[in-house]
N, CA and C atoms as a LAMMPS dump frame, in Angstrom:
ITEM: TIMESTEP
0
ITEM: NUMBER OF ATOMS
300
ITEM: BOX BOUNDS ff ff ff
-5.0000000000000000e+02 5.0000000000000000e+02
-5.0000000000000000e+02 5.0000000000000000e+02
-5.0000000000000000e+02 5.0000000000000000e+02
ITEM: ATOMS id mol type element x y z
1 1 1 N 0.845 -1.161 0
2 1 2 C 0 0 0
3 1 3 C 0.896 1.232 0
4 2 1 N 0.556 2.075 -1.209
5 2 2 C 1.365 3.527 -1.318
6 2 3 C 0.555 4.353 -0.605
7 3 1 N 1.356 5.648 -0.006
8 3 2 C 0.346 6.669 0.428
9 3 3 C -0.333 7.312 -0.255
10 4 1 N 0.102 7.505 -1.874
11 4 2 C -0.348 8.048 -2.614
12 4 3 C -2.312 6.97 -2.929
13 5 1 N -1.928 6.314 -2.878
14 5 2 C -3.598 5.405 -2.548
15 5 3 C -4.274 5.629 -1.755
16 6 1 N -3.641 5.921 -0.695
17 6 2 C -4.435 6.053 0.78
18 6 3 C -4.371 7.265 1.168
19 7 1 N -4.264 8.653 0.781
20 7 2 C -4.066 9.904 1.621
21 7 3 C -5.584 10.376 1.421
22 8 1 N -6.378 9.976 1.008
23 8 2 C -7.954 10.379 1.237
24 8 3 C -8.875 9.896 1.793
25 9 1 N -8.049 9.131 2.795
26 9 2 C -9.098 7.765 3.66
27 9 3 C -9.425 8.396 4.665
28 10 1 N -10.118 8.349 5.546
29 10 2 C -10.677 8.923 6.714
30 10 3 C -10.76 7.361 7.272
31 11 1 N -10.525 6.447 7.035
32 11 2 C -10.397 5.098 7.983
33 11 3 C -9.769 4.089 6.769
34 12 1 N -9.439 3.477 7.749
35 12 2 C -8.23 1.761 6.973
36 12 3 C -8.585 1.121 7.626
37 13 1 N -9.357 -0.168 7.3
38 13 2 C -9.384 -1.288 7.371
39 13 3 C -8.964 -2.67 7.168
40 14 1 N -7.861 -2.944 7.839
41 14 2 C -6.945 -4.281 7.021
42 14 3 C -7.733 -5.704 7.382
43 15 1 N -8.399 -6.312 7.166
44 15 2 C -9.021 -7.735 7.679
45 15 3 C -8.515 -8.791 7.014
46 16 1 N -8.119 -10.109 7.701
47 16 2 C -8.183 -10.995 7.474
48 16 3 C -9.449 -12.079 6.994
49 17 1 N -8.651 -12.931 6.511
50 17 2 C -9.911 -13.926 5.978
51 17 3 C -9.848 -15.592 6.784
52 18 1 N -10.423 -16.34 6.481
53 18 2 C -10.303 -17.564 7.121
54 18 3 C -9.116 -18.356 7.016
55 19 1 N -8.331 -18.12 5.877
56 19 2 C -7.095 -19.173 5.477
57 19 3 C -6.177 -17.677 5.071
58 20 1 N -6.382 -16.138 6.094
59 20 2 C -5.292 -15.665 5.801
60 20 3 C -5.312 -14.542 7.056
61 21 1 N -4.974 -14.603 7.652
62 21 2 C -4.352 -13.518 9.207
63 21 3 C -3.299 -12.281 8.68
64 22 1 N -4.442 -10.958 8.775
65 22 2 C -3.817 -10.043 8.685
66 22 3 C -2.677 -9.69 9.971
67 23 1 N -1.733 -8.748 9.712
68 23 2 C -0.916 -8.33 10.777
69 23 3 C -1.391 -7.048 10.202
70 24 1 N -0.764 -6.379 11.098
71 24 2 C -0.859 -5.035 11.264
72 24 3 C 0.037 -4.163 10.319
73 25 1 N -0.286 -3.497 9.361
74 25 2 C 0.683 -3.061 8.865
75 25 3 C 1.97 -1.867 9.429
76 26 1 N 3.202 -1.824 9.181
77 26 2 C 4.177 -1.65 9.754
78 26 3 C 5.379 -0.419 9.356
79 27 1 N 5.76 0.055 9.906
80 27 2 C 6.603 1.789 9.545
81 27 3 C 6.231 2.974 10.484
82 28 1 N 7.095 3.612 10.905
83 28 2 C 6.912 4.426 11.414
84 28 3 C 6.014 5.83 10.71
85 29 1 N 7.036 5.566 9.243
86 29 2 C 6.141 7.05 8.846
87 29 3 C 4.702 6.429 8.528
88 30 1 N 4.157 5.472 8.311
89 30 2 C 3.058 4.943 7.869
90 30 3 C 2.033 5.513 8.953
91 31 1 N 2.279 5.283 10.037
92 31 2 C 2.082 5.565 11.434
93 31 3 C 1.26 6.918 11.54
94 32 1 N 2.762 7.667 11.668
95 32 2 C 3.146 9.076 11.714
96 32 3 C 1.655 9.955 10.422
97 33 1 N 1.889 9.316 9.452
98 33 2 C 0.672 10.3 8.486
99 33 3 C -0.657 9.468 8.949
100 34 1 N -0.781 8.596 9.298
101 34 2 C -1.99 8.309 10.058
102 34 3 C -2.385 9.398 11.199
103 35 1 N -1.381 9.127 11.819
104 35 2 C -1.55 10.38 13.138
105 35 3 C -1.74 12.183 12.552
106 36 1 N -1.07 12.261 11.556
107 36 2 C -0.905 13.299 11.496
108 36 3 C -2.186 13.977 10.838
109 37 1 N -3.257 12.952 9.599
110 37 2 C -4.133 13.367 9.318
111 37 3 C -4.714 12.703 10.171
112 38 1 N -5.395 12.556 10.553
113 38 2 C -6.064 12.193 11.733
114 38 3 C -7.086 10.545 10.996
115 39 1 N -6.128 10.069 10.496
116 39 2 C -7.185 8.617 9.793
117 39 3 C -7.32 7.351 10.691
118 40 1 N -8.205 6.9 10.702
119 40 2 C -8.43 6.237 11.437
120 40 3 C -7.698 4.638 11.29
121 41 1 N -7.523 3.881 11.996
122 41 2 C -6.828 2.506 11.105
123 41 3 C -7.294 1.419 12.192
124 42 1 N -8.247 0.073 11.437
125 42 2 C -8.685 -0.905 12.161
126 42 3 C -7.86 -1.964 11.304
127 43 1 N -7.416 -3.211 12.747
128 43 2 C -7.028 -4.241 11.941
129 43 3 C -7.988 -5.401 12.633
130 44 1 N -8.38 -6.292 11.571
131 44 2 C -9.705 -7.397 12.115
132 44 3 C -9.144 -9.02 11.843
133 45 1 N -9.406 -9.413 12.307
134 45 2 C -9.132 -10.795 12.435
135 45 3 C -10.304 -11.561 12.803
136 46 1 N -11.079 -11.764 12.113
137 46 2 C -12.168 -12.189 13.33
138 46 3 C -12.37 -14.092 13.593
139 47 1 N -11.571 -14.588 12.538
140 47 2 C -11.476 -16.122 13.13
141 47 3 C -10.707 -16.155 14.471
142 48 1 N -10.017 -15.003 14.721
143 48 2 C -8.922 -15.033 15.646
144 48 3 C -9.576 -14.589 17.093
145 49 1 N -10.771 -13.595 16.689
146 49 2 C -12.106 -13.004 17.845
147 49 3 C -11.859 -11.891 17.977
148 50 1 N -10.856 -10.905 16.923
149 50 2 C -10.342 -10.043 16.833
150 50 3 C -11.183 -8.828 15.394
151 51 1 N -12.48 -8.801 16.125
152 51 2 C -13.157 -8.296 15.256
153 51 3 C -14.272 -8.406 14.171
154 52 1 N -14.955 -7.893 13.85
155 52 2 C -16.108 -8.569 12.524
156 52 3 C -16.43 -7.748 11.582
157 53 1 N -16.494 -7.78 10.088
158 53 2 C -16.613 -7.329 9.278
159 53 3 C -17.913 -7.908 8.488
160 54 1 N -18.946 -6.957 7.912
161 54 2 C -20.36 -7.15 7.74
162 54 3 C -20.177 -7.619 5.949
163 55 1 N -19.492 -8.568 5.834
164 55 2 C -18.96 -8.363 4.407
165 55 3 C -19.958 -8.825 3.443
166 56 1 N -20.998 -9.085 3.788
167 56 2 C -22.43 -9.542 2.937
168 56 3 C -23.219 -8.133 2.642
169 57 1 N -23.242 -7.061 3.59
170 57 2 C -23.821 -6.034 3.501
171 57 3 C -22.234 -4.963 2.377
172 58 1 N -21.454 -5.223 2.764
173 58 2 C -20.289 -4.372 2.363
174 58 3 C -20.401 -4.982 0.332
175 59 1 N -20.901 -6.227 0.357
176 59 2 C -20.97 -6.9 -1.019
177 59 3 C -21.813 -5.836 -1.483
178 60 1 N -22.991 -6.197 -0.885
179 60 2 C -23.98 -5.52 -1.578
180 60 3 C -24.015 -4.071 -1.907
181 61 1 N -23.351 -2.804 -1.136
182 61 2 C -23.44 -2.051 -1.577
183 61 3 C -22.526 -1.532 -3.57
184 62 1 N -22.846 -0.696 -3.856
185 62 2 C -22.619 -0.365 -5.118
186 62 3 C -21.174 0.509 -4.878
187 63 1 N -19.886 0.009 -5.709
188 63 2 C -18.826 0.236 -5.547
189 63 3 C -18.718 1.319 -6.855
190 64 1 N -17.651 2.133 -6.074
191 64 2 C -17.44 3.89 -6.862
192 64 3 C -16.137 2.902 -7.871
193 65 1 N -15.623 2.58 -7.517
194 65 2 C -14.452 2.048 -8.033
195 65 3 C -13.829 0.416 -8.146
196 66 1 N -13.025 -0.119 -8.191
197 66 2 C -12.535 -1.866 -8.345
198 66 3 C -11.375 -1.951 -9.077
199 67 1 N -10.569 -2.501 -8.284
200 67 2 C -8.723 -2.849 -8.91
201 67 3 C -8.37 -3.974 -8.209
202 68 1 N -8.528 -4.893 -8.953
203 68 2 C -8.207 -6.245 -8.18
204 68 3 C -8.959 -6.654 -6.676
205 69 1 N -7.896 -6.194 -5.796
206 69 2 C -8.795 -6.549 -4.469
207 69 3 C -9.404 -5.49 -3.904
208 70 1 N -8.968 -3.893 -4.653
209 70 2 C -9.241 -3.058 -3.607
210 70 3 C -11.045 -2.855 -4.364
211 71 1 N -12.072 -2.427 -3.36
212 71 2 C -13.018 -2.328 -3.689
213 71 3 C -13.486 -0.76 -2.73
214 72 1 N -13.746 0.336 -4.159
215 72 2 C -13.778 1.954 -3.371
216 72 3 C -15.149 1.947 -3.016
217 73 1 N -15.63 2.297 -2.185
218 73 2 C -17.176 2.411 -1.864
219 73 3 C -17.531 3.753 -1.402
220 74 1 N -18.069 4.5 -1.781
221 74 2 C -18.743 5.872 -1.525
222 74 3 C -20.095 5.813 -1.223
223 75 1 N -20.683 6.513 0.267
224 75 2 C -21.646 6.981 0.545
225 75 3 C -22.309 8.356 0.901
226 76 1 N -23.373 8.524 0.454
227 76 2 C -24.298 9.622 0.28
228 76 3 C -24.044 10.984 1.532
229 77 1 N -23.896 9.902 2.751
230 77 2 C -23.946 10.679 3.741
231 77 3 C -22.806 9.745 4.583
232 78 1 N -22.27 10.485 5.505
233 78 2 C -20.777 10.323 6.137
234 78 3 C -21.35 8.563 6.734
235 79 1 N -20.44 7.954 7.479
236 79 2 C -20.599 6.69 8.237
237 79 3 C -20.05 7.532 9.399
238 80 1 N -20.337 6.683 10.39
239 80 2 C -20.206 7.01 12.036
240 80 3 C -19.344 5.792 12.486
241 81 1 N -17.634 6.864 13.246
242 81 2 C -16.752 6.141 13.232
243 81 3 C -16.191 6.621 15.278
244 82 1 N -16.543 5.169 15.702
245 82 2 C -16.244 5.31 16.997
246 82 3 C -14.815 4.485 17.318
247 83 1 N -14.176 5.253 17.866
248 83 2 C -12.496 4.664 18.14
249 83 3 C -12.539 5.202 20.205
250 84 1 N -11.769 3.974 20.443
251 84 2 C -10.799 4.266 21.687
252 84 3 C -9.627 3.548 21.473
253 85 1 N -8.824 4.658 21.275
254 85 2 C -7.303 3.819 21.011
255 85 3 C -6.639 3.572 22.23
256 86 1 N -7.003 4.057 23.708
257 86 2 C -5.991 3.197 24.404
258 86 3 C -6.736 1.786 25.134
259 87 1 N -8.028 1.632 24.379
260 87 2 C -8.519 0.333 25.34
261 87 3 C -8.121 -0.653 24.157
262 88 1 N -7.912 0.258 22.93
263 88 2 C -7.996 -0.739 21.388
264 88 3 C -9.332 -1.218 20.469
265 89 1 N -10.511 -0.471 20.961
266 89 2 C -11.892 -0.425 20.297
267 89 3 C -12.243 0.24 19.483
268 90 1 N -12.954 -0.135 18.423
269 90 2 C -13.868 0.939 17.963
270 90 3 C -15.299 0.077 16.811
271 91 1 N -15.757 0.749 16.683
272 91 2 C -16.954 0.449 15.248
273 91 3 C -16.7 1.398 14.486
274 92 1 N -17.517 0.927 13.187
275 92 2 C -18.012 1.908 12.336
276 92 3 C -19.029 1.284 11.816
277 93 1 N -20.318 2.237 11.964
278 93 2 C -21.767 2.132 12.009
279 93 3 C -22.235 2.488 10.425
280 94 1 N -23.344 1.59 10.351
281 94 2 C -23.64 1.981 8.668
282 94 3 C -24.635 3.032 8.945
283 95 1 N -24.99 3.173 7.536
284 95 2 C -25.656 4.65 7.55
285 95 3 C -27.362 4.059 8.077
286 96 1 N -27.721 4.638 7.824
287 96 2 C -29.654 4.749 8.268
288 96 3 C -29.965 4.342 6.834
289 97 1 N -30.627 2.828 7.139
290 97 2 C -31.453 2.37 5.708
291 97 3 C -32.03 3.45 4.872
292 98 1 N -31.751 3.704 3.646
293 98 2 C -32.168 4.389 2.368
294 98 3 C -31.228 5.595 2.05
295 99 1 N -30.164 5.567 2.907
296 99 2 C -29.01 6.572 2.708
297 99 3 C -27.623 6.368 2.3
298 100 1 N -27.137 4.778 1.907
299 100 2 C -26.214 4.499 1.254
300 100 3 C -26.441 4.313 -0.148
């Protein structure tokens, strides 16, 4: 992942799949422009109990964009993004049925 891909994200999501365990991705400056724009960054694992991803609802919505694996998704109205980074929590809430 270049930054030049990612400097318009307002959240990162790295998830794993059943026969593949994400790690966390790694660098200081990677870090550092996370922090610095203020983006948010979740890593999920959830065979591991390390999280869940709604990926039947995430199918279904209608994608802005598609390059191999990455899949861009744009909505109408913002998503609602709850973080506590020193307990290590957060969600992100879908929109209100008829607004994605």
């Amino acid at each position: 992942m270049a930054w030049d891909q990612i400097s318009g994200a307002r959240v990162i999501v790295e998830s794993g799949f059943r026969d593949f365990r994400v790690t966390p991705s790694q660098g200081s400056h990677f870090f550092q422009n996370l922090t610095a724009f203020q983006v948010g960054y979740f890593t999920v694992n959830p065979d591991a109990g390390e999280g869940f991803v709604d990926w039947d609802w995430l199918s279904a919505q209608p994608a802005a964009e598609e390059n191999g694996c990455v899949r861009h998704l744009q909505f109408t109205e913002p998503l609602q993004v709850v973080m506590d980074g020193r307990a290590g929590r957060g969600m992100i809430l879908k929109p209100e049925e008829g607004q994605s």
